[in-house]
N, C-alpha and C positions, 0 to 999 in steps of 0.2 A: 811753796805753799803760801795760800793768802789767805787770811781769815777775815771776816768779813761782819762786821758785828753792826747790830739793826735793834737801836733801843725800839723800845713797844711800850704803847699805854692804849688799852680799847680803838686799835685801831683793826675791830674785822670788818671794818668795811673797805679797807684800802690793801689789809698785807697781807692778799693774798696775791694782787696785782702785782706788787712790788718784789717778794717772792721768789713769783712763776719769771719777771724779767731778772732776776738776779740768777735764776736756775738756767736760763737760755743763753748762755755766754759765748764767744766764739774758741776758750780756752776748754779745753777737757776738766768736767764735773770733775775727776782726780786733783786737780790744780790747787782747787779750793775747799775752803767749807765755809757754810753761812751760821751764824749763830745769832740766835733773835733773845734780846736780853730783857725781860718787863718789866712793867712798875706793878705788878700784881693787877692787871686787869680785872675789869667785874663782867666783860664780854668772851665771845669766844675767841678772843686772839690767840690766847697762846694753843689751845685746840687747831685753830686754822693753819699757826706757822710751824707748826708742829710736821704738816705732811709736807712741807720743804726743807724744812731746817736740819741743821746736821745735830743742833745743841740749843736747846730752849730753857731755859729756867729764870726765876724772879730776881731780879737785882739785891744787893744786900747797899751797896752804896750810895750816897744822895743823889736826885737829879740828874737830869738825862745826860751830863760828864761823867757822874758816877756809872751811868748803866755801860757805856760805853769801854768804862775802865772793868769792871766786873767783867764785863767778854772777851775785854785782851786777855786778863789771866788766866783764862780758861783757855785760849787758841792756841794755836801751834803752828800758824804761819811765822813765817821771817818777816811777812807786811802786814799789816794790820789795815784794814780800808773800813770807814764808818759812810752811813747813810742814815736814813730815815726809812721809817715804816710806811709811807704816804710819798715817797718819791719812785720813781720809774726810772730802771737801769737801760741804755741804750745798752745794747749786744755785745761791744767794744768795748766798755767799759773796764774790764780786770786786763783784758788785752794792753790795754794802753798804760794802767795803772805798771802791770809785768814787764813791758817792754821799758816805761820811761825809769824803774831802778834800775834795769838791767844794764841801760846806756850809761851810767854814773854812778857809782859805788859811795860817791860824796854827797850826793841826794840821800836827804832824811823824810822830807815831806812833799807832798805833789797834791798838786788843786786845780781846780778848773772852775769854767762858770757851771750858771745855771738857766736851764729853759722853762719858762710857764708850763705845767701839767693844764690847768686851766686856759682855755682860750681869753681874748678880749685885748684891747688896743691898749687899758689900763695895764694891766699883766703883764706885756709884753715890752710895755716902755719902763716900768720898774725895774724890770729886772736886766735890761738893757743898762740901765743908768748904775743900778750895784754890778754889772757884770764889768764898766767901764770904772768904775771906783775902785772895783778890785785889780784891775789892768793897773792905771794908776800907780797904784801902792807899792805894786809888784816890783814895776821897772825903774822905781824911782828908788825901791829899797826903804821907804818912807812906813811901810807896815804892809802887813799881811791878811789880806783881808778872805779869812778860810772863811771854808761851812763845813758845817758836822755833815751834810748831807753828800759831799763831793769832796773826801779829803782822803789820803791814803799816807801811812809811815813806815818808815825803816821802825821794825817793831824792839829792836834792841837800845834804838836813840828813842823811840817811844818813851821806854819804862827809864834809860836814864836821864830825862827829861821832868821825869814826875806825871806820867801822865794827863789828862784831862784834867782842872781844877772842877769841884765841886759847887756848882756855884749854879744860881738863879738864871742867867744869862752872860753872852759873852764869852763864854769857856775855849770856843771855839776862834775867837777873835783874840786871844789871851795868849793859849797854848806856841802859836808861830816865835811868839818873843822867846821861847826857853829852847823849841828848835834849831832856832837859828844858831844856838852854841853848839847843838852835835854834828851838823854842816849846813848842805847846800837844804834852800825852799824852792821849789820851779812850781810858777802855774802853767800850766798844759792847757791850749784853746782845746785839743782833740778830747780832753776829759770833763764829759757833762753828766748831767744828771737832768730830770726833770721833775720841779721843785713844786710842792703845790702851793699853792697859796689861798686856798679853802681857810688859814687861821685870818688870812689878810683881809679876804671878802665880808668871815666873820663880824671880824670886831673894826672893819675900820683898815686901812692903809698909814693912815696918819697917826692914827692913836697908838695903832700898834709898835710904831717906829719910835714914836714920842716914849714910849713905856719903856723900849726895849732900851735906845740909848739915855734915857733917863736910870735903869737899873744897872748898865755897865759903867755907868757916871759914880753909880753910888761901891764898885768894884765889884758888883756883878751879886751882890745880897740885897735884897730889898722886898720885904712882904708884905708893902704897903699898894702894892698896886696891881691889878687882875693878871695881867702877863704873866707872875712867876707863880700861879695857881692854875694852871691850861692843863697842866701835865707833870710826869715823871714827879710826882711828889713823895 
């Protein structure tokens, strides 16, 4: 079994998309369950995830590490895979997440890149460039460059791990260091996701990046600047 947990903050405009591609898997509906975790939306999200979800309810923990952690202990997979409410699952996906524990008992964590939801040659060369930085990091052992939106765990080195820190940003760039003590990390090319970058467009490419590695500088607290107010508050 793989539980599949999908922080939520007002996003009905996107998670039903995301959902419907996490309900269309090439693994039998039995395999899995999807659990959508919220930040108490003021929209119809949790109404909308409701007619896919197996388990919906509001977060009691901080930020979108804490929501994440709220829907492990609710699951009942042995793997625990996160995403986003606003990303798009190719078909493959739980397949590949299935298959690559299955080839290694010493794998705890498994990551992949990620592809533009959004079109544009801006889009596509960004995330080309973090898709190449996380290669990098990988093969050199130098760091572990996850996303919350394309990450899957051995769900027993999850919890003795500590799960997700709590924190503004960074959680997910954090978490691989404590990992790495329960075993092996593999990134997977065959494991994508399709990432929006609707917050990039928003506010900026530049700013947003400037903010984000500015708040992992300060150890991932910091509520001096717009980035850690977007969401999951």
């Amino acid at each position: 079994m793989i539980s599949v947990v999908v922080p939520s903050y007002n996003e009905e405009k996107n998670i039903a998309a995301c959902l419907a591609s996490l309900s269309d898997q090439t693994i039998g509906r039995d395999e899995y369950e999807i659990i959508v975790v919220d930040g108490n939306s003021k929209d119809r999200t949790r109404e909308i995830a409701a007619q896919y979800a197996d388990m919906v309810f509001i977060q009691t923990s901080r930020k979108v590490g804490g929501a994440r952690n709220d829907g492990a202990r609710k699951a009942k997979g042995e793997i625990l895979a996160t995403t986003d409410a606003d990303s798009i699952i190719p078909r493959d996906w739980l397949e590949v997440i299935r298959d690559g524990f299955s080839r290694d008992p010493q794998i705890v964590q498994l990551y992949g890149p990620v592809d533009p939801l959004e079109g544009g040659l801006k889009n596509h060369l960004f995330l080309a460039f973090a898709n190449n930085f996380s290669r990098i990091g990988y093969h050199t052992r130098l760091f572990y460059y996850t996303l919350g939106c394309n990450t899957a765990f051995r769900m027993d080195a999850f919890m003795k791990a500590g799960m997700y820190a709590c924190i503004d940003a960074g959680d997910d760039l954090e978490i691989p260091r404590r990992m790495i003590k329960q075993g092996k990390i593999r990134f997977d090319n065959r494991m994508r996701t399709f990432f929006s970058m609707r917050r990039y467009e928003q506010f900026g490419t530049i700013k947003s990046l400037y903010e984000w590695y500015y708040v992992v500088a300060k150890g991932g607290e910091c509520e001096n600047v717009s980035y850690t107010h977007k969401e999951y508050k």
